[in-house]
N, CA, C and O atoms as a DFTB+ gen file, in Angstrom:
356 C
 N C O
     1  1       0.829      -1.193       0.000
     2  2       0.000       0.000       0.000
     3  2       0.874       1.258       0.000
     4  3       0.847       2.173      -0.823
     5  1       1.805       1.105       1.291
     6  2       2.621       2.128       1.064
     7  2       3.639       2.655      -0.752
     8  3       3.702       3.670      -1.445
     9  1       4.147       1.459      -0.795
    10  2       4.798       1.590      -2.212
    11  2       4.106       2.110      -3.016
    12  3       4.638       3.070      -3.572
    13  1       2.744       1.786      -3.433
    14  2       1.944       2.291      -4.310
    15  2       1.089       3.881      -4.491
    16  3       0.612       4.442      -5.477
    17  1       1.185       4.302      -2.857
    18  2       1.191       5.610      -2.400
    19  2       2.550       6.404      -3.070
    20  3       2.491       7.256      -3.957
    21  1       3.705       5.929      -2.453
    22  2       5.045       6.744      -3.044
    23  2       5.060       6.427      -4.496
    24  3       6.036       6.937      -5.046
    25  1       4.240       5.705      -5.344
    26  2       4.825       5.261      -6.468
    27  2       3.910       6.548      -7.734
    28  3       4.178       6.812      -8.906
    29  1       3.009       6.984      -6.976
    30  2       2.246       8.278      -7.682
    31  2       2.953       9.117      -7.701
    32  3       2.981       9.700      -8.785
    33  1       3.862       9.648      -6.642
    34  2       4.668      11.017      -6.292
    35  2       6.069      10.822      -7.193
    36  3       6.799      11.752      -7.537
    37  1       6.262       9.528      -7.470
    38  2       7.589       9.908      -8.306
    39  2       8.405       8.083      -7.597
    40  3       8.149       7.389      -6.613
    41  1       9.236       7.982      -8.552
    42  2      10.471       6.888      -8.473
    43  2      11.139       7.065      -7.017
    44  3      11.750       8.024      -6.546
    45  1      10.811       5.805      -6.464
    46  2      11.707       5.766      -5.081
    47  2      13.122       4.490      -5.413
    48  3      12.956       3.335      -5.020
    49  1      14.115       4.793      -5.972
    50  2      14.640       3.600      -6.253
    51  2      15.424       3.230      -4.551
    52  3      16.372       2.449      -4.621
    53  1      15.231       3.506      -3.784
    54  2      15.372       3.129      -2.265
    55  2      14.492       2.113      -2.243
    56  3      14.896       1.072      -1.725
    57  1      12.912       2.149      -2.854
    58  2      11.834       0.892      -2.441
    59  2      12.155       0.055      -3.536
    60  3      12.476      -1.130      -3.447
    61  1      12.038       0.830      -4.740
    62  2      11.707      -0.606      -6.078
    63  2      13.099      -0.402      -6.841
    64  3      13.855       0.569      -6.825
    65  1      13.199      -1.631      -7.519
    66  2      14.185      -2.108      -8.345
    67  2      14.641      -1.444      -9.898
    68  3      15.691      -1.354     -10.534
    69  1      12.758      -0.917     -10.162
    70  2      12.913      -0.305     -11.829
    71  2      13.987       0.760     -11.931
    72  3      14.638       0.917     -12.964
    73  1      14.196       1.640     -10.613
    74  2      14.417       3.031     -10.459
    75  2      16.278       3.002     -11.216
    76  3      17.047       2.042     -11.160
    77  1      16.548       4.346     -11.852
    78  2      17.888       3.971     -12.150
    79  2      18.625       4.987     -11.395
    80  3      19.717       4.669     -10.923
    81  1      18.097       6.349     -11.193
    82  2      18.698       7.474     -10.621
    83  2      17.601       7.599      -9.325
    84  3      16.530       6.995      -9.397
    85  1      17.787       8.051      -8.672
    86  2      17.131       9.029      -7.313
    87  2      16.554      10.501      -7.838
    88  3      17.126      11.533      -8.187
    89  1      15.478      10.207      -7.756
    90  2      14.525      11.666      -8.321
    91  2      14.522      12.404      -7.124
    92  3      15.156      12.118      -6.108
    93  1      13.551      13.662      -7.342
    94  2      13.886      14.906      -6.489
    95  2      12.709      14.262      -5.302
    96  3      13.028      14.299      -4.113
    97  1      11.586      13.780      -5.641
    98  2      10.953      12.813      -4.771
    99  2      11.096      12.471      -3.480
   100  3      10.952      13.029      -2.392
   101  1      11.535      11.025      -4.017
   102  2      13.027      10.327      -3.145
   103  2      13.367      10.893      -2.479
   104  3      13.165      10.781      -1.270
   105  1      14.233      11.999      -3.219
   106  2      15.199      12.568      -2.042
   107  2      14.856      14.037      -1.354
   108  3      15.578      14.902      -0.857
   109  1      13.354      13.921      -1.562
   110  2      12.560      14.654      -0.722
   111  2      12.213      13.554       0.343
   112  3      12.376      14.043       1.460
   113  1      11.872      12.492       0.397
   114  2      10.952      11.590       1.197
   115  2      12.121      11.210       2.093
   116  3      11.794      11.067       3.272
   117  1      13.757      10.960       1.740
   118  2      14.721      11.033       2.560
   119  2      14.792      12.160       3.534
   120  3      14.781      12.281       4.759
   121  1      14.888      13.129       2.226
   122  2      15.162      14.491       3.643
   123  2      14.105      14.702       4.705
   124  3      14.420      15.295       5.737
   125  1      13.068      14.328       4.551
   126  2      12.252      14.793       5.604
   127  2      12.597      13.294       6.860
   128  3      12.807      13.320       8.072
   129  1      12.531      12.276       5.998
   130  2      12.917      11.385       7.201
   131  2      13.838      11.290       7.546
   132  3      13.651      10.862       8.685
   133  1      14.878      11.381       7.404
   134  2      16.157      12.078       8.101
   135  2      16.242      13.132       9.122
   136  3      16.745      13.092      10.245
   137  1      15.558      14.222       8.407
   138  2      15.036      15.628       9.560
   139  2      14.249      15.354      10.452
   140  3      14.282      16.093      11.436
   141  1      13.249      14.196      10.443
   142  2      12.689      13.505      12.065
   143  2      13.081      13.134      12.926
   144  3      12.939      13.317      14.135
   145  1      13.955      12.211      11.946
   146  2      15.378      11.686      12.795
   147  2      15.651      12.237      13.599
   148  3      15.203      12.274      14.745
   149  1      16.791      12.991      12.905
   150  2      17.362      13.768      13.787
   151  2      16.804      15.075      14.338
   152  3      17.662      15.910      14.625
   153  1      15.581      15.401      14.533
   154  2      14.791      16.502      14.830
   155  2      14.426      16.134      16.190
   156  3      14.699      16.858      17.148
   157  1      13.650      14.727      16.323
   158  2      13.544      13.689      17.116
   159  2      14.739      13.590      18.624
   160  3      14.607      13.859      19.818
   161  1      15.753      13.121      17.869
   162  2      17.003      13.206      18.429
   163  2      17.352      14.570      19.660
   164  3      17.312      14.851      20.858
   165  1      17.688      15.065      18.359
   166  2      17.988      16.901      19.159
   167  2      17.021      17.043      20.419
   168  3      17.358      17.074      21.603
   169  1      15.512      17.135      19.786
   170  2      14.477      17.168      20.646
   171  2      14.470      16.216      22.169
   172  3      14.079      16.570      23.281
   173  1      14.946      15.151      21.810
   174  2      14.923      14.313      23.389
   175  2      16.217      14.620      24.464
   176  3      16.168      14.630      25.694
   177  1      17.290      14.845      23.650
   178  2      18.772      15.115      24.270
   179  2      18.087      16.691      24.874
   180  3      18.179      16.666      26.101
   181  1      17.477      17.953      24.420
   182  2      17.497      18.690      24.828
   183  2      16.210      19.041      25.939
   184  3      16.031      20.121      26.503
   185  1      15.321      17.704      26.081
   186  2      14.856      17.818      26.854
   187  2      15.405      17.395      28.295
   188  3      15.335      17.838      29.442
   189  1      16.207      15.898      27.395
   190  2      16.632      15.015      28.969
   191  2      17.625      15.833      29.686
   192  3      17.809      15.621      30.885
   193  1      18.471      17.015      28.882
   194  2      19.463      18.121      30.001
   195  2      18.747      18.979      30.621
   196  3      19.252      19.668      31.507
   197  1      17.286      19.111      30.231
   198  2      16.797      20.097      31.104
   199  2      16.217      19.457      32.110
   200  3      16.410      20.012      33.192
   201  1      15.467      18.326      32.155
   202  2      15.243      17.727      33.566
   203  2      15.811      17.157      33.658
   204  3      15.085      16.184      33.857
   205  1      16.974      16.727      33.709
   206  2      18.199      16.863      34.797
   207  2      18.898      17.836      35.517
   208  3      19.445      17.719      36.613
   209  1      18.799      19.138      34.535
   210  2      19.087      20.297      35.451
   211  2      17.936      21.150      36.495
   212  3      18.225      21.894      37.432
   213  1      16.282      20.699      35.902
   214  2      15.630      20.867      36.786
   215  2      15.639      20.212      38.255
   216  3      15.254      20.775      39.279
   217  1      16.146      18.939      38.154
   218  2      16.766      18.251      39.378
   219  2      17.503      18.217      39.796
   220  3      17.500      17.316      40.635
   221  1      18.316      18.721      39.754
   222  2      19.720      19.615      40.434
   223  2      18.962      20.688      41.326
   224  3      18.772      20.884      42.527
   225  1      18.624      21.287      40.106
   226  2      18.446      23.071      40.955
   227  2      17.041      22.737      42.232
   228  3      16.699      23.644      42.991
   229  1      16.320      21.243      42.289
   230  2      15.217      20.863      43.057
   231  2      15.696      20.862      44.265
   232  3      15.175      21.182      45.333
   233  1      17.481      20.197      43.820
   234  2      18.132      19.100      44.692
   235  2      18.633      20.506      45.504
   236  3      18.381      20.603      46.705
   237  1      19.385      21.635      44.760
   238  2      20.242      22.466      45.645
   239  2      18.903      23.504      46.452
   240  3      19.008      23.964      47.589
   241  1      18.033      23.645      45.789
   242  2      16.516      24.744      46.476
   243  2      16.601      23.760      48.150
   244  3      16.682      24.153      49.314
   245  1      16.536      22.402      47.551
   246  2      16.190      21.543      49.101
   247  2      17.062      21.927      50.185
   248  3      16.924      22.580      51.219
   249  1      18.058      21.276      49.581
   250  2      19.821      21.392      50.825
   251  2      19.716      23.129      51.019
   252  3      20.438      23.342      51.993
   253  1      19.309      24.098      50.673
   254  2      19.686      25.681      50.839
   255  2      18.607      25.577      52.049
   256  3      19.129      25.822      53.136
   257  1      17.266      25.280      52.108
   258  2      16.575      24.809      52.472
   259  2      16.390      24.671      53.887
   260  3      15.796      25.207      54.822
   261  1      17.489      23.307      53.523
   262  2      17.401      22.523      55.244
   263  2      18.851      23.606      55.878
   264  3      18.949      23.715      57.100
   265  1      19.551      24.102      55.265
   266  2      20.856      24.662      55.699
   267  2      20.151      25.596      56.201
   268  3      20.675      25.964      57.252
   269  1      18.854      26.381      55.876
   270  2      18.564      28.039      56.225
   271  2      18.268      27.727      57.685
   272  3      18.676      28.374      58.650
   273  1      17.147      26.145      57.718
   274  2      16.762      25.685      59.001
   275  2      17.730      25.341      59.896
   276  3      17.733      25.783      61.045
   277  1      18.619      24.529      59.435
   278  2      19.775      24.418      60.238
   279  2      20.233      25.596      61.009
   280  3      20.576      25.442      62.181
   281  1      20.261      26.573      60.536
   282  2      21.333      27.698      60.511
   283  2      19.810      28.979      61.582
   284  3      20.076      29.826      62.435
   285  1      18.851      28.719      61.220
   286  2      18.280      29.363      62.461
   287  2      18.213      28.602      63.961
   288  3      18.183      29.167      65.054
   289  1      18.198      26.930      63.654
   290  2      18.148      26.509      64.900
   291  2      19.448      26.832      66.022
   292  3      19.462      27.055      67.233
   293  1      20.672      26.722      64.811
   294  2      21.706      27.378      65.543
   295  2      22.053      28.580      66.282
   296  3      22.715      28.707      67.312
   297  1      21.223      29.798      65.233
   298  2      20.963      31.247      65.704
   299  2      20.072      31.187      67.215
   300  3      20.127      31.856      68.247
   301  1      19.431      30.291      66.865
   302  2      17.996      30.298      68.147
   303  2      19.188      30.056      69.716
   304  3      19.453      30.770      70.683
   305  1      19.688      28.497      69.205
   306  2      20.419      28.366      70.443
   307  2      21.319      29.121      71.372
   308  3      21.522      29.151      72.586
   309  1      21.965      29.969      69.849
   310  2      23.320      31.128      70.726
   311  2      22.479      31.994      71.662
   312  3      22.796      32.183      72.836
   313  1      21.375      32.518      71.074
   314  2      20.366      33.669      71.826
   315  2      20.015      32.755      72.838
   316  3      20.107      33.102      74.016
   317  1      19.755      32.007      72.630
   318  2      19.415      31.287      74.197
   319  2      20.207      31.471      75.212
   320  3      20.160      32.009      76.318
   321  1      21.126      30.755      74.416
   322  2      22.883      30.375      75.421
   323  2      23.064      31.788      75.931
   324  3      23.331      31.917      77.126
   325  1      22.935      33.012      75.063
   326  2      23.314      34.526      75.834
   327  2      22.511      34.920      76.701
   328  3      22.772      35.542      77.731
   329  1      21.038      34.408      76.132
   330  2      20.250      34.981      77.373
   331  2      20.901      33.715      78.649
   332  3      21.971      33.298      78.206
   333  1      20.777      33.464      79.158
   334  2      20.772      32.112      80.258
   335  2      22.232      32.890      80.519
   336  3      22.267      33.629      81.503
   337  1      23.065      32.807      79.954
   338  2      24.351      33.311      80.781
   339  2      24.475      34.488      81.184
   340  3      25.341      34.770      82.012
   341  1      23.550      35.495      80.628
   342  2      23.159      37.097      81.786
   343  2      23.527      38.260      80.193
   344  3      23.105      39.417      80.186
   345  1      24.349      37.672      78.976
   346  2      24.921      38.472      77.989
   347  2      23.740      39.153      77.276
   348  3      22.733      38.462      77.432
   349  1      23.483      40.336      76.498
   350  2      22.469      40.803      75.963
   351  2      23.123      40.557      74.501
   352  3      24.299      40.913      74.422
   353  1      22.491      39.953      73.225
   354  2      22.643      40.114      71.888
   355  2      22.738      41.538      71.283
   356  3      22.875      41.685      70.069
């Protein structure tokens, strides 16, 4: 079915045997499947670096995160520790 579809538009000598040269066709029906290809391609590589870098920057938002918490519980304690020992902040 397919062959007989491409065989209206012009000589595919890629499918059939009669063909002697590669018409403009052809090597239209190449170029575009080629350009999927690799359109395809490009398209997945430039997605899979971005969520991976969206998971990074998830990963460093988290750890900044727990460090800010960290880092007030520590603040909390010194003010404690000054008040209790008589020191004013």
């Amino acid at each position: 079915m397919l062959l007989q579809i491409l065989a209206l538009w012009g000589c595919t000598p890629e499918l059939t045997r009669d063909c002697v040269d590669m018409t403009n066709a052809s090597s239209t029906y190449l170029s575009i499947a080629l350009g999927a290809i690799i359109g395809t391609v490009i398209s997945w590589w430039i997605y899979n670096m971005q969520k991976k870098t969206s998971v990074k920057q998830e990963e460093t938002l988290r750890r900044i995160s727990e460090l800010e918490e960290s880092h007030d519980k520590v603040l909390k304690s010194i003010q404690q520790f000054q008040k209790t020992s008589g020191q004013t902040p």
